[in-house]
C-alpha positions as CSV (number, residue, x, y, z in Angstrom):
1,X,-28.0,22.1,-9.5
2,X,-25.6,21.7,-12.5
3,X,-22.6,22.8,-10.1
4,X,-23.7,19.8,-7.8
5,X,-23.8,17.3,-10.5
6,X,-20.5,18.2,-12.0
7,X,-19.0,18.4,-8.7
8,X,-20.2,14.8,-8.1
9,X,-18.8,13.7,-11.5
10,X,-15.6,14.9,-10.4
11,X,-15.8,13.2,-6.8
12,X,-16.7,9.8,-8.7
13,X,-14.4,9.9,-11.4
14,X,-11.5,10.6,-9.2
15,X,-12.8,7.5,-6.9
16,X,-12.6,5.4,-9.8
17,X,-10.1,6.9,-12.2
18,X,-7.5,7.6,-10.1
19,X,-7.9,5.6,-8.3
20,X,-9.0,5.0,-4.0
21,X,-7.5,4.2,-0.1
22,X,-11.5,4.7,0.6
23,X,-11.2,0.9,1.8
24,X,-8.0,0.9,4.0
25,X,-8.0,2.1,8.1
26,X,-5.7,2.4,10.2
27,X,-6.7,0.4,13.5
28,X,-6.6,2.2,17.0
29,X,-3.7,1.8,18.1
30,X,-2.3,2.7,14.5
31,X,-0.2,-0.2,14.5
32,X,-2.2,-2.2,11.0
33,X,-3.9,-1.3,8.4
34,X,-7.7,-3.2,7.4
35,X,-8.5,-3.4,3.8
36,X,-12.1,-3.8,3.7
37,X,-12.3,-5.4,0.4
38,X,-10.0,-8.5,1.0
39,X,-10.9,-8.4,4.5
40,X,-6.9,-8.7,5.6
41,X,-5.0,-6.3,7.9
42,X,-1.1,-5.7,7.0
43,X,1.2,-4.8,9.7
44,X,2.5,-1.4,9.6
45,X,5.7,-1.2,7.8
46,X,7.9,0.9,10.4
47,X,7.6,-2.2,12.8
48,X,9.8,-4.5,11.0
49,X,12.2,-1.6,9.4
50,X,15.5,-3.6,9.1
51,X,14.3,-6.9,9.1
52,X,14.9,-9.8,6.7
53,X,11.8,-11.6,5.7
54,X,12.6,-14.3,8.1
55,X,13.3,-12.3,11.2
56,X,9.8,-10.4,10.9
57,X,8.0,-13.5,10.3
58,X,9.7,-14.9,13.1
59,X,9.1,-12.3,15.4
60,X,5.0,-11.9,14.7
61,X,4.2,-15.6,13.3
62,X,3.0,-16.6,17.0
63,X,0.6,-13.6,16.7
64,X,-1.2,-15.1,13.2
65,X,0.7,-12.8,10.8
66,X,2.7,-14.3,7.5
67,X,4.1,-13.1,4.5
68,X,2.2,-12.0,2.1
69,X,2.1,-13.2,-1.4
70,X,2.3,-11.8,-4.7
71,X,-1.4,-12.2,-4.9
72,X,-1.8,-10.2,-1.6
73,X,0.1,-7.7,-2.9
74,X,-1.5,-7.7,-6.6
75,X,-5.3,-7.4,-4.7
76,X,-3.9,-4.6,-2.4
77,X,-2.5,-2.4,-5.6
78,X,-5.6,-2.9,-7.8
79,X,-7.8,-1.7,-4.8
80,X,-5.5,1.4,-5.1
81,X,-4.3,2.1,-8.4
82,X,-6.8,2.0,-11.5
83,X,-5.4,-0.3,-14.1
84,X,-2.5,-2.2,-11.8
85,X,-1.3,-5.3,-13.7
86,X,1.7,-7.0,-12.9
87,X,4.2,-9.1,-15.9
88,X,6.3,-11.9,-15.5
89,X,6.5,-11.3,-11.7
90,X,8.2,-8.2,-12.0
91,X,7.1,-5.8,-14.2
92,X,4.1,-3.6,-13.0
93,X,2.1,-1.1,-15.5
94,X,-1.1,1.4,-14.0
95,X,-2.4,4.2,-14.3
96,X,0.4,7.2,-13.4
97,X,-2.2,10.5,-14.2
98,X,-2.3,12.8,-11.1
99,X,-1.0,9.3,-8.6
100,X,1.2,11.5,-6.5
101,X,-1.5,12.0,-3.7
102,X,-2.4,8.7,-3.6
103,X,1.4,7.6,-3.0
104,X,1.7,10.2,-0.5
105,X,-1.4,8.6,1.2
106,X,0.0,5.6,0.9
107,X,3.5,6.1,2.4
108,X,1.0,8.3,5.5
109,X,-1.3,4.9,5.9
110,X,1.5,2.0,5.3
111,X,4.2,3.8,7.1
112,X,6.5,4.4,4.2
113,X,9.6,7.4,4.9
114,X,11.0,10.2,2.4
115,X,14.1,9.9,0.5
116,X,16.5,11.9,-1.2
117,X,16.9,10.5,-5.1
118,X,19.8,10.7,-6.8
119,X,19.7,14.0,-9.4
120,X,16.4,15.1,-7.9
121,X,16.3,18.7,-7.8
122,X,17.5,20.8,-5.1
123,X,18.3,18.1,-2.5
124,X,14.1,16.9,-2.6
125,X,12.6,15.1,-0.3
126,X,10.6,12.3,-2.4
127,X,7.8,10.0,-0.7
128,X,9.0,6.5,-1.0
129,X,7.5,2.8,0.9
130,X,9.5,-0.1,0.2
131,X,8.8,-3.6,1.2
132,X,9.6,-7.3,1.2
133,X,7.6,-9.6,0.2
134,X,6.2,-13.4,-1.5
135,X,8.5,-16.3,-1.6
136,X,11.6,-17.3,-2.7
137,X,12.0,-15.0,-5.7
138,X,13.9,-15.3,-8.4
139,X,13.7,-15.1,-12.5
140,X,16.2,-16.2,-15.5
141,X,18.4,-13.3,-14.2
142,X,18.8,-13.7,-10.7
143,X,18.5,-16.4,-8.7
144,X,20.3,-16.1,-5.1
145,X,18.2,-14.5,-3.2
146,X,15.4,-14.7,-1.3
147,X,12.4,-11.8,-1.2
148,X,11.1,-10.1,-3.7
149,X,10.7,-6.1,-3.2
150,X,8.4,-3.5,-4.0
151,X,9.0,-0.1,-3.9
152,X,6.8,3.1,-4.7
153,X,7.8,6.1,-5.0
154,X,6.2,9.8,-5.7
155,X,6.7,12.2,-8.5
156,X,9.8,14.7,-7.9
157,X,12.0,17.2,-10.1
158,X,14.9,16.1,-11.7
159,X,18.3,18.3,-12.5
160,X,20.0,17.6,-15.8
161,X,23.2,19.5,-15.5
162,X,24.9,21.7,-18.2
163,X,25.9,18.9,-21.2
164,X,27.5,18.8,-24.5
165,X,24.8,17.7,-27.1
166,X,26.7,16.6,-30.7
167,X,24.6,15.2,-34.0
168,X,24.5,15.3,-37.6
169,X,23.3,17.9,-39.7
170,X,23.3,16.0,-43.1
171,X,24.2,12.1,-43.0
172,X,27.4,11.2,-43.4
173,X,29.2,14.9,-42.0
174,X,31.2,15.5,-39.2
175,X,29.4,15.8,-35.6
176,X,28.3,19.4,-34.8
177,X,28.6,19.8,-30.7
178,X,26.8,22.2,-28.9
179,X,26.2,23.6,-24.8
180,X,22.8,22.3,-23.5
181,X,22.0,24.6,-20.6
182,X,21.4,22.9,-17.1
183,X,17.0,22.6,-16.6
184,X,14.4,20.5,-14.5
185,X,12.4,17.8,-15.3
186,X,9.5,16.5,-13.6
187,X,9.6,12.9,-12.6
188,X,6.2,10.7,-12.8
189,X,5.4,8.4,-9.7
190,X,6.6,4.6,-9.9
191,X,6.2,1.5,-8.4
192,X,8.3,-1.6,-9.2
193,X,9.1,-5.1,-8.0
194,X,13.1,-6.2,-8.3
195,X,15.0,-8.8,-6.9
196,X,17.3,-7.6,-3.9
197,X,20.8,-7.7,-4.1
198,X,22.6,-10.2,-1.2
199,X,24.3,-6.8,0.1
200,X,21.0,-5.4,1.0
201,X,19.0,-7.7,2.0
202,X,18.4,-5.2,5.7
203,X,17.6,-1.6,4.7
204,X,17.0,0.7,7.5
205,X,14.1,1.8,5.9
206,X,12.3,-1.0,4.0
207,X,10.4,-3.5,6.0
208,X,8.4,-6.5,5.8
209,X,5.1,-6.9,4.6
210,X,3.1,-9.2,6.5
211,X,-0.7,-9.7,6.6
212,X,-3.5,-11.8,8.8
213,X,-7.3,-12.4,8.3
214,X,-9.3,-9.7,9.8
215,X,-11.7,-11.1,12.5
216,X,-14.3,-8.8,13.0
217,X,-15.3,-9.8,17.0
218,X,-18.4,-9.7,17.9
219,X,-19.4,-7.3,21.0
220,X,-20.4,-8.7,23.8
221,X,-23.9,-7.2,25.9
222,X,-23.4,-4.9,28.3
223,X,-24.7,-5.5,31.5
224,X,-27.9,-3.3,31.5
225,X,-28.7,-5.0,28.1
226,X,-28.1,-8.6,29.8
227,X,-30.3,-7.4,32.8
228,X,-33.0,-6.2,30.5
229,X,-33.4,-9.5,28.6
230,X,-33.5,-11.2,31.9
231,X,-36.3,-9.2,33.1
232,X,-37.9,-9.7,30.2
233,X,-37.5,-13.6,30.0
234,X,-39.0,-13.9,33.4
235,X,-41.8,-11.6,33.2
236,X,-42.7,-14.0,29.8
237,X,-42.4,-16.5,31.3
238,X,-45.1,-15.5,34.3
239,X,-47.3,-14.5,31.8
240,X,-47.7,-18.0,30.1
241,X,-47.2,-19.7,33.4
242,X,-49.6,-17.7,35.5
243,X,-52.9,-20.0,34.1
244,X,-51.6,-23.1,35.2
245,X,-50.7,-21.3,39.1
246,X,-54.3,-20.4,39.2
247,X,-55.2,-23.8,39.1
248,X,-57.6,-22.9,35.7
């Protein structure tokens, strides 16, 4: 009984701790994703690789999609990652502990790719979704472009090559230089929000994110059902009417 309990504990806190895709599906035909909680669906990212903001939207408006916002965005993360909060427009903090499976999840659900990141270890692959999004975005730094982007990516080991290394060993005396050996160094998961440069505004591999409400249709009866309820009307209705045929 105590094995069930603890096992539970650990099922819960890793729901709430670590956070949760429990809420987001992929539709049938795999081509959107619903999140439950804000009741909005966001296009799969792979159908708008290589897209500026304005071609996507221009090629899916007609079919009720639009950009979506920084506040969009913002409700998607926090349904994800425990502790999400976003500064200034740019600068995003959560919680990092053990998020590499729900990145990978992510990348799987959203359509994200894996990349090859400069110094990783051994050529490695690293889970990666990137994505334009919001308005007209731009800051005291940089303002000439148009779309803000996020990007995600998972946890991967880094190579630090062979370096020199020179210090101090009492204040004021010449520098003492010594041979660092090569090692590895493992790199935490990450997700950040940056301003794209006019040069690549069209990545192969970052597209567009778009969203539209989530209409939940409602099914209409089958026709044995409609047949039933027929039946059932008219033999009602006999029954009330059947007095006044009798002539009583």
């Amino acid at each position: 009984m105590k094995k069930i309990i603890l096992s539970l504990s650990l099922l819960f806190f890793s729901q709430t701790a670590l956070g949760s895709l429990i809420h987001l599906s992929l539709n049938e035909d795999r081509q959107y994703v619903v999140d439950s909680r804000t009741n909005l669906q966001w296009l799969r990212l792979d159908n708008t690789y290589g897209m500026t903001g304005d071609v996507a939207l221009e090629a899916y408006k007609d079919s009720g999609w639009r950009l979506a916002s920084f506040k969009d965005v913002d409700n998607l993360m926090a349904g994800i990652f425990q502790s999400y909060s976003r500064f200034e427009n740019w600068f995003v903090e959560y919680n990092r502990f053990n998020s590499n499976e729900l990145m990978t999840e992510f990348s799987e659900l959203f359509g994200g790719y894996d990349a090859e990141r400069a110094g990783a270890f051994n050529n490695e692959r690293v889970t990666t979704t990137s994505f334009f999004f919001g308005t007209r975005f731009s800051d005291l730094q940089v303002t000439n472009t148009e779309f803000a982007v996020m990007e995600l990516y998972g946890e991967y080991t880094r190579i630090i090559p062979e370096r020199e290394f020179c210090f101090e060993t009492v204040p004021g005396s010449p520098y003492v230089c010594e041979t660092r050996p090569a090692s590895t160094m493992l790199v935490d998961t990450s997700i950040f929000i940056a301003d794209p440069q006019p040069s690549n505004k069209i990545a192969d591999f970052r597209g567009v994110a778009l969203v539209r409400e989530n209409i939940t249709q409602v099914p209409e009866p089958s026709g044995l059902a409609l047949f039933s309820f027929i039946v059932f009307a008219f033999s009602a209705l006999r029954k009330l009417s059947g007095p006044w045929g009798n002539g009583k």
